[in-house]
C-alpha positions as CSV (number, residue, x, y, z in Angstrom):
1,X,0.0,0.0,0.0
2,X,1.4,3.6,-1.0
3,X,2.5,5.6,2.2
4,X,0.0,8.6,1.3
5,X,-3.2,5.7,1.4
6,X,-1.8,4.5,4.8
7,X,-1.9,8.5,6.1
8,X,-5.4,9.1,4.4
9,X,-6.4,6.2,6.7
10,X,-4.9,7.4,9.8
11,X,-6.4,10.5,9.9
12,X,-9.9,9.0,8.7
13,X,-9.3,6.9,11.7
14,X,-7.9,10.2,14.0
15,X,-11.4,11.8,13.0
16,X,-13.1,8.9,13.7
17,X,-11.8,8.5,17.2
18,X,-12.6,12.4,17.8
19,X,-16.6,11.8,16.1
20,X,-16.5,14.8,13.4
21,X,-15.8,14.5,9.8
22,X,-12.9,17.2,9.6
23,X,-12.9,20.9,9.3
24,X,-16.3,22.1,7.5
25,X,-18.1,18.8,8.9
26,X,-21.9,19.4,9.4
27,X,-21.0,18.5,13.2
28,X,-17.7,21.2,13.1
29,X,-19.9,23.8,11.8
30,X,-19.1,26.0,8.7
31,X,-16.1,28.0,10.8
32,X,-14.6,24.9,11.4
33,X,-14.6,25.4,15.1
34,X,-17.4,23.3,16.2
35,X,-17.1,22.2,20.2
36,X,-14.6,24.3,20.3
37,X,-16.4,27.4,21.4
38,X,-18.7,24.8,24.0
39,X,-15.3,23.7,25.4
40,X,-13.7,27.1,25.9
41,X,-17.0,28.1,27.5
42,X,-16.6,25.4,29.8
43,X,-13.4,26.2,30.8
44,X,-14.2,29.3,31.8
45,X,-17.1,28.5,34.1
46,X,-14.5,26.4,36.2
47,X,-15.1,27.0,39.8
48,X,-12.9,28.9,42.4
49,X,-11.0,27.9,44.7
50,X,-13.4,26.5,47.9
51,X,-16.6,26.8,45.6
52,X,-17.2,23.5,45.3
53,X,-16.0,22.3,49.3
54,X,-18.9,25.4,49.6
55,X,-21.2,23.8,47.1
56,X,-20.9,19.7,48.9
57,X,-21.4,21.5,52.4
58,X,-24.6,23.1,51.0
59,X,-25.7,19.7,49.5
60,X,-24.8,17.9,52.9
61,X,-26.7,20.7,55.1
62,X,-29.6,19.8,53.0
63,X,-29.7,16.5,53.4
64,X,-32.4,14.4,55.8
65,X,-29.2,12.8,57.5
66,X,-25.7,11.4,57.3
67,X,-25.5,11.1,53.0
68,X,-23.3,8.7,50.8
69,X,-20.9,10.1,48.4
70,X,-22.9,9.0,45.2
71,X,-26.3,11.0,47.2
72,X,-23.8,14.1,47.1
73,X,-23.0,13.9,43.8
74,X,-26.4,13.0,42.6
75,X,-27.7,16.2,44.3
76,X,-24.6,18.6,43.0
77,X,-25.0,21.3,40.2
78,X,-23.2,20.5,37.6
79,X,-21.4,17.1,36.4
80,X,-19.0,16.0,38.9
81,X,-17.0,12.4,38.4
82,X,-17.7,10.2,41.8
83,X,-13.6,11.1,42.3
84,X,-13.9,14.6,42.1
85,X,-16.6,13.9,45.0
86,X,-14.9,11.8,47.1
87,X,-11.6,13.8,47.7
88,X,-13.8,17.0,47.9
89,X,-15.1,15.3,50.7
90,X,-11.7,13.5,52.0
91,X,-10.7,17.3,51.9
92,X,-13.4,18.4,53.9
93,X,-12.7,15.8,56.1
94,X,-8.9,16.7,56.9
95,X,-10.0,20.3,57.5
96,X,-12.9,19.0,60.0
97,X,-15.9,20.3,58.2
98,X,-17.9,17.1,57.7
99,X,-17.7,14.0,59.7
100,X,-17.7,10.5,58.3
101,X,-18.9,7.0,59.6
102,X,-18.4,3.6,58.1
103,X,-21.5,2.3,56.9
104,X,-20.7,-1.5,55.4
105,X,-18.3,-0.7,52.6
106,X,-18.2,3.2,52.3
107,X,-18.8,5.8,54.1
108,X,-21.7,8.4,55.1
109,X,-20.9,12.2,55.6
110,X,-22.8,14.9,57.7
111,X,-21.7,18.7,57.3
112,X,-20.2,19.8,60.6
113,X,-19.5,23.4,59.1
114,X,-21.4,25.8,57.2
115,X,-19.8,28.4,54.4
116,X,-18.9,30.7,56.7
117,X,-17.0,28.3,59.0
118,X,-15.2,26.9,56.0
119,X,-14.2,30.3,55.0
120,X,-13.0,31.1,58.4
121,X,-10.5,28.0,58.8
122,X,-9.0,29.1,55.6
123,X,-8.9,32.2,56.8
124,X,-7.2,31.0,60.3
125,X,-5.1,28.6,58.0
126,X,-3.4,31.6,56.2
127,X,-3.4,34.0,58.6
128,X,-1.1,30.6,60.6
129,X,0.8,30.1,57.5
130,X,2.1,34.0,58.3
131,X,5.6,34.7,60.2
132,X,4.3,38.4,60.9
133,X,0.8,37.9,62.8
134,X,0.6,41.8,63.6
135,X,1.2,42.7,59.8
136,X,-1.0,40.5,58.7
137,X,-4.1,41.3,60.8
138,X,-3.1,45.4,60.3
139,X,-3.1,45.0,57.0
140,X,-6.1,42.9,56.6
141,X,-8.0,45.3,59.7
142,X,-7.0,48.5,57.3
143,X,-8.7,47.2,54.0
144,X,-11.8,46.7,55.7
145,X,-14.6,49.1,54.6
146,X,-16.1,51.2,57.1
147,X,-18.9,49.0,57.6
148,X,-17.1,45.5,57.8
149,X,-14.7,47.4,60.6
150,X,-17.7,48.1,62.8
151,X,-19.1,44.6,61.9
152,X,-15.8,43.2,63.4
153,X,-15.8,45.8,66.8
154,X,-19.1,45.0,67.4
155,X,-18.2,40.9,67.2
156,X,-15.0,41.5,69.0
157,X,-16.7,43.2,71.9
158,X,-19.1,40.3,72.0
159,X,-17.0,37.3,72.3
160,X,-14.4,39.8,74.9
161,X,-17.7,39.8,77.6
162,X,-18.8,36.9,79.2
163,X,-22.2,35.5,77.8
164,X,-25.3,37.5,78.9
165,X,-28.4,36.1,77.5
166,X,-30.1,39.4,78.5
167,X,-28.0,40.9,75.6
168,X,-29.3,38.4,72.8
């Protein structure tokens, strides 16, 4: 067989593999591009950083009780491989925001933080992570707007006072 048959065949095969035709396919579209523009869009909808820990801890709030790894998943937004679940919850796990018992083969998970508890252990994490504590906090204390600042005197001065349920 002629080299130039044996190429034609591997790239029928390469497009094959892929499921389009080549470029100006009905599939590709008449740019060529096809998926392309699906896939870019995708990529750009990628969550940030602690959005999805946030996302499982709202799914595991909202569950009747302790919940299994495929109930998470099944009840995520989104499309998330049974992996991607399980070390979001291993991770979750390690930073003590859920808790996990062994039920038969697997475990079941139960939130034992909310967003805002999640936030602040990475918060305390970086803030630990810091050689200069004073800086840190001075800096972070000076970006505040005038309305977080108060926010932050008001819940200083309640935990620096003994409980008084008269207050609440």
């Amino acid at each position: 067989m002629p080299e130039s048959g044996r190429a034609d065949r591997t790239m029928e095969n390469a497009r094959n593999e892929r499921g389009d035709d080549g470029p100006g396919s009905d599939e590709l579209g008449s740019d060529g591009l096809g998926d392309v523009e699906e896939t870019r869009s995708r990529r750009l909808r990628r969550r940030g950083q602690g959005q999805l820990e946030s996302q499982v801890l709202k799914v595991l709030r909202h569950a009747d009780g302790p919940a299994t790894a495929g109930w998470v998943q099944e009840h995520l937004d989104g499309e998330l491989a049974y992996t991607t679940v399980i070390t979001i919850l291993s991770r979750l796990y390690a930073k003590n925001a859920v808790t996990r018992a062994r039920e038969g083969r697997s475990y079941v998970w139960t939130a034992a933080s909310d967003g805002a508890g999640l936030a602040a252990l990475r918060m305390r994490r970086v803030l630990d992570g810091e050689r200069d504590r004073d800086a840190v906090l001075a800096r972070f204390v000076s970006a505040l707007s005038p309305d977080d600042e108060e926010r932050l005197r008001v819940l200083l001065s309640r935990t620096a006072t003994p409980h008084d349920p008269e207050r609440d």
